[in-house]
DSSP file (Angstrom, degrees, kcal/mol; ACC not computed):
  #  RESIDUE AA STRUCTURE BP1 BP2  ACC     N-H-->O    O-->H-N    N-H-->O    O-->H-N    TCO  KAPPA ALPHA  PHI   PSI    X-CA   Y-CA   Z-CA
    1    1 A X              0   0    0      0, 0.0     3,-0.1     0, 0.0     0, 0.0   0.000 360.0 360.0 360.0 127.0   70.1  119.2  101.8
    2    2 A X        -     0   0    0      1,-0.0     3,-0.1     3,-0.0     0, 0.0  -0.524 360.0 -91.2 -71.7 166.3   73.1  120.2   99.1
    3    3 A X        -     0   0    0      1,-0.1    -1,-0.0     0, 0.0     2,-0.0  -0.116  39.7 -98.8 -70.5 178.1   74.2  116.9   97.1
    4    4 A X        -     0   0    0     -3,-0.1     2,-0.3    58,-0.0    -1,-0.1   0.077  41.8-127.6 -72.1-176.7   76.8  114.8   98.3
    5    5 A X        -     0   0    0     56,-0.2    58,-0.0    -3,-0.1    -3,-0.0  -0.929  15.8-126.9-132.8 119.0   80.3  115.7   96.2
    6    6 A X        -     0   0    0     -2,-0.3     2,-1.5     1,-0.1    56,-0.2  -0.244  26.5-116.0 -74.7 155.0   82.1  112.9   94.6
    7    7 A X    >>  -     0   0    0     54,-0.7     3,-3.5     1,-0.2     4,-1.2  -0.516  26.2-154.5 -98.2  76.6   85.6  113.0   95.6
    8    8 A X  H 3> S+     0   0    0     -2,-1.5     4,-1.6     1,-0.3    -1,-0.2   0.632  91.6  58.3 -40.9 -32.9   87.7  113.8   92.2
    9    9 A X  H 34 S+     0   0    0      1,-0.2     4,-0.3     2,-0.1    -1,-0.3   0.828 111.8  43.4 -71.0 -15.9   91.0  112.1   93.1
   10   10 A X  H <> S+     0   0    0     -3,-3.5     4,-1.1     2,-0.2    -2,-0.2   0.601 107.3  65.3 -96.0 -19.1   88.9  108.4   93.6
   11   11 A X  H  < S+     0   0    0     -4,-1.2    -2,-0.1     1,-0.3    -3,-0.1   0.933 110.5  32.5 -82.5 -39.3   87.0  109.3   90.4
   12   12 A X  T  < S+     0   0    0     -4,-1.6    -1,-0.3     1,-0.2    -2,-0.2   0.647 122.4  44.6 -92.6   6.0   90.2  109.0   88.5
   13   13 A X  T  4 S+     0   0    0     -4,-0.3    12,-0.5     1,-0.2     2,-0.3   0.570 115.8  49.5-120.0 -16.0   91.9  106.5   90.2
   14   14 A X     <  -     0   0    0     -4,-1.1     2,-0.4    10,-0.2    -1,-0.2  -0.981  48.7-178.9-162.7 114.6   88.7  104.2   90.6
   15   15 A X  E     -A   23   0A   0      8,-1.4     8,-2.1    -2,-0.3     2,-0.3  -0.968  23.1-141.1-104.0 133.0   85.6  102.5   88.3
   16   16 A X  E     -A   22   0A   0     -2,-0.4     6,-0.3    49,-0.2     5,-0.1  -0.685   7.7-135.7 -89.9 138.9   83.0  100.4   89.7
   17   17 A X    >   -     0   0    0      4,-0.8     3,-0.8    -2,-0.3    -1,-0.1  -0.135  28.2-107.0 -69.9 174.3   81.6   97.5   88.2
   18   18 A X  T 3  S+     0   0    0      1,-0.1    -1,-0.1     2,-0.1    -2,-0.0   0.936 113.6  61.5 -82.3 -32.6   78.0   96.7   88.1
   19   19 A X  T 3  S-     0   0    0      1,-0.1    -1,-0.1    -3,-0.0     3,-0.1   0.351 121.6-105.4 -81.2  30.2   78.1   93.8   90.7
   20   20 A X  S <  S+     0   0    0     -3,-0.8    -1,-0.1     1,-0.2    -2,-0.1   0.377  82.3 125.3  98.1 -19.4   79.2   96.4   92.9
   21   21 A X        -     0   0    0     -5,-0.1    -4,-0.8     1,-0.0     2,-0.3  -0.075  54.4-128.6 -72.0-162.1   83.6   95.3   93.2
   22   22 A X  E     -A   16   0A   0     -6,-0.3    28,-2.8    28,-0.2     2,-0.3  -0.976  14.5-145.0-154.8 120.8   85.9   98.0   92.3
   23   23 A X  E     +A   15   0A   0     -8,-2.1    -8,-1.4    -2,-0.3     2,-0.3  -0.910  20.8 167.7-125.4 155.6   88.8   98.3   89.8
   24   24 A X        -     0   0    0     -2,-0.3    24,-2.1    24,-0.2   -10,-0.2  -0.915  34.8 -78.1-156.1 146.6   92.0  100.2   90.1
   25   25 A X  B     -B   47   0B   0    -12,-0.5     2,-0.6    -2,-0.3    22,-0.1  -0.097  43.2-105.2 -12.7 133.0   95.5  100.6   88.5
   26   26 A X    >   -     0   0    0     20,-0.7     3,-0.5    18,-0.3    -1,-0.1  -0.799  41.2-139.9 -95.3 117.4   98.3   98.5   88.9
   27   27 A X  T 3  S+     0   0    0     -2,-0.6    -1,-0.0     1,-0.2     0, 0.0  -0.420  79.4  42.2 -77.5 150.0  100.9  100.5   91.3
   28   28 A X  T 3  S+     0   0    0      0, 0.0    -1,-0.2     0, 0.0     3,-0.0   0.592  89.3  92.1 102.0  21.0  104.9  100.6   90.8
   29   29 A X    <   +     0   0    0     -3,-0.5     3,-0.1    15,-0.1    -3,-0.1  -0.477  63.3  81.8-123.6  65.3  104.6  101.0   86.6
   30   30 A X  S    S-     0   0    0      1,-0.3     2,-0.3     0, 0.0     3,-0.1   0.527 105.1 -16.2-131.9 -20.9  104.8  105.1   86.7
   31   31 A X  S    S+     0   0    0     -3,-0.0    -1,-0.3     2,-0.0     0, 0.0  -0.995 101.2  64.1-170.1-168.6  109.0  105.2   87.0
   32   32 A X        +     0   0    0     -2,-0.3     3,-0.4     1,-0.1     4,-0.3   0.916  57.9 149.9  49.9  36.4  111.9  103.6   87.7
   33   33 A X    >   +     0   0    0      1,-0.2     3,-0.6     2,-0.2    -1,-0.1   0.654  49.7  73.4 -60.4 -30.7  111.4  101.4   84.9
   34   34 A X  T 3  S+     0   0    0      1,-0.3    -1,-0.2     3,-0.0    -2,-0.1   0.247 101.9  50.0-101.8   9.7  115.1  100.5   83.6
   35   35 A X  T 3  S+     0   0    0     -3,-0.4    -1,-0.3     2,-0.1    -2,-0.2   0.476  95.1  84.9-107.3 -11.0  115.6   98.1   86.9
   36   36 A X  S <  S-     0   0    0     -3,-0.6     2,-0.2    -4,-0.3    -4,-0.0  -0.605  85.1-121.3 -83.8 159.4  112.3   96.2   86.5
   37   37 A X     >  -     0   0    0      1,-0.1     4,-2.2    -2,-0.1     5,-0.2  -0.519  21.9-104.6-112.6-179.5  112.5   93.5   84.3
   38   38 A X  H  > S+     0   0    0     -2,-0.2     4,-2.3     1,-0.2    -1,-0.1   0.816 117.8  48.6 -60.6 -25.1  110.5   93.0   81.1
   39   39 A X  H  >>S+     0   0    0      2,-0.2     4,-1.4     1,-0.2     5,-0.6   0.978 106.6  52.0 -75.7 -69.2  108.2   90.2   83.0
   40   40 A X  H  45S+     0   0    0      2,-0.3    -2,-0.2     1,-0.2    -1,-0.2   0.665 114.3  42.3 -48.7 -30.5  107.5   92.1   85.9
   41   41 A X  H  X5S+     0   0    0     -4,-2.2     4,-0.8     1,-0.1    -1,-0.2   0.941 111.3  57.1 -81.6 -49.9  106.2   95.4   83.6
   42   42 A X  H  <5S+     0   0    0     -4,-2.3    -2,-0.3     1,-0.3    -1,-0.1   0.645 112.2  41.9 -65.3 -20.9  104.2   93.1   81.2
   43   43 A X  T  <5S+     0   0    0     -4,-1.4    -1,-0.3     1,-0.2    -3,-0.1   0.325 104.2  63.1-112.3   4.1  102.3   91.8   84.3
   44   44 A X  T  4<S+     0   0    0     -5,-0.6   -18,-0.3    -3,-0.2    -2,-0.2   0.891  84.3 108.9 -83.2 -31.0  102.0   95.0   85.8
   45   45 A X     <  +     0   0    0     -4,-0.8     2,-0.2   -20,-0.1    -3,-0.0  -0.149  64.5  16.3 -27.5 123.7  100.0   95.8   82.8
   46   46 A X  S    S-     0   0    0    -20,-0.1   -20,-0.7     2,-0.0     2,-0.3  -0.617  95.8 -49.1 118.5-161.5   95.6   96.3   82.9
   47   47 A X  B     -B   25   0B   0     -2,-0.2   -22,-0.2   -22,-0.1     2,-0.2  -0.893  47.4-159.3-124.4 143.3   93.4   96.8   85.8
   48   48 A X        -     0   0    0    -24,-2.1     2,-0.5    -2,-0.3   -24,-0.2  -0.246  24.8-104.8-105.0-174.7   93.3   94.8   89.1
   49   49 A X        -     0   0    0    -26,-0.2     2,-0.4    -2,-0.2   -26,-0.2  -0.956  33.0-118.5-117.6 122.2   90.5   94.5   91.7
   50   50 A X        -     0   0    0    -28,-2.8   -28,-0.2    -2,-0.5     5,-0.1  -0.592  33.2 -94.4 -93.8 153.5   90.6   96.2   94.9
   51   51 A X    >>  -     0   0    0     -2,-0.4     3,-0.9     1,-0.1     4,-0.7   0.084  34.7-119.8 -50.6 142.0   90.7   94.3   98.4
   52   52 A X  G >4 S+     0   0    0      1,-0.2     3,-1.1     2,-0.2     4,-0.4   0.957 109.3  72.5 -36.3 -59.1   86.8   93.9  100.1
   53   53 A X  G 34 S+     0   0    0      1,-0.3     4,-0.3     2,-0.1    -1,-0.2   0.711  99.4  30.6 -32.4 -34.6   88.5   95.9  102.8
   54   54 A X  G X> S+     0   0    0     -3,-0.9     4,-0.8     1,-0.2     3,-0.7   0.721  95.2 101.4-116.4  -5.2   88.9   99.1  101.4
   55   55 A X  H <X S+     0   0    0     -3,-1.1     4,-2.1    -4,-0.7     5,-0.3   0.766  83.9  45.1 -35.1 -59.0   85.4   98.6   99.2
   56   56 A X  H 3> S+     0   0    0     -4,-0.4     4,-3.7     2,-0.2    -1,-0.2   0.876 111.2  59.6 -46.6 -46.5   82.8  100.8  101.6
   57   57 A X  H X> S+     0   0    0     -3,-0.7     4,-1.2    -4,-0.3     3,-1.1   0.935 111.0  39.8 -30.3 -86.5   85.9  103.7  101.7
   58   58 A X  H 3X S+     0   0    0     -4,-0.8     4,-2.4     1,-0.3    -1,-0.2   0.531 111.0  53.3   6.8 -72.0   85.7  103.9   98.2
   59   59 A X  H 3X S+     0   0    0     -4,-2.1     4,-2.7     1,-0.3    -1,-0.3   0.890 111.7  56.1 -52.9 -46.0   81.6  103.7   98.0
   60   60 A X  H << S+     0   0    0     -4,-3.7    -1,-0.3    -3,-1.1    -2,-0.3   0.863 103.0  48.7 -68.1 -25.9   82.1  106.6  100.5
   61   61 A X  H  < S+     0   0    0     -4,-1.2   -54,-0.7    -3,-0.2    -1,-0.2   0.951 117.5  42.0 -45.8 -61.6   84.3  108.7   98.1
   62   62 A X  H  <  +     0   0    0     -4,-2.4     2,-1.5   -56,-0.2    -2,-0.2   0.911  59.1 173.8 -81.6 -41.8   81.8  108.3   95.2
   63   63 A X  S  < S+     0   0    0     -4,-2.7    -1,-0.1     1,-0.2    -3,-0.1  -0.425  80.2  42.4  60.2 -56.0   78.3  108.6   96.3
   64   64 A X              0   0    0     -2,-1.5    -1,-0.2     1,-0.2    -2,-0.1   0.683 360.0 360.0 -92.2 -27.0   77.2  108.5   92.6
   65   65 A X              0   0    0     -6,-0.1   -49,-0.2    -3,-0.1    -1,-0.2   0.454 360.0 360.0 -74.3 360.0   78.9  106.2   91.1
């Protein structure tokens, strides 16, 4: 059997912890900055957790990771 292939657009958009969660980017800070207000970009800041829900997709992207 050839290996699996990780799915390079989840490999940059996506790291997995070690107990298995998943962390991701905070959407809506890439443009259309000069109507959001200063609060709303400062908390947009970092890395977030992604829903349970979409966790297996994910798993299924990476294979290896």
């Amino acid at each position: 059997m050839p290996k699996m292939k990780t799915k390079s657009g989840a490999a940059k958009r996506f790291k997995l912890r070690p107990g298995g969660t998943v962390k991701r980017s905070q959407a809506f800070k890439r443009h259309i900055l000069t109507k959001k207000t200063t609060k709303v970009k400062r908390q947009l800041r970092g890395m977030t957790e992604v829903h349970a829900a979409d966790h297996k997709q994910i798993h299924a992207m990476m294979p290896y990771a």
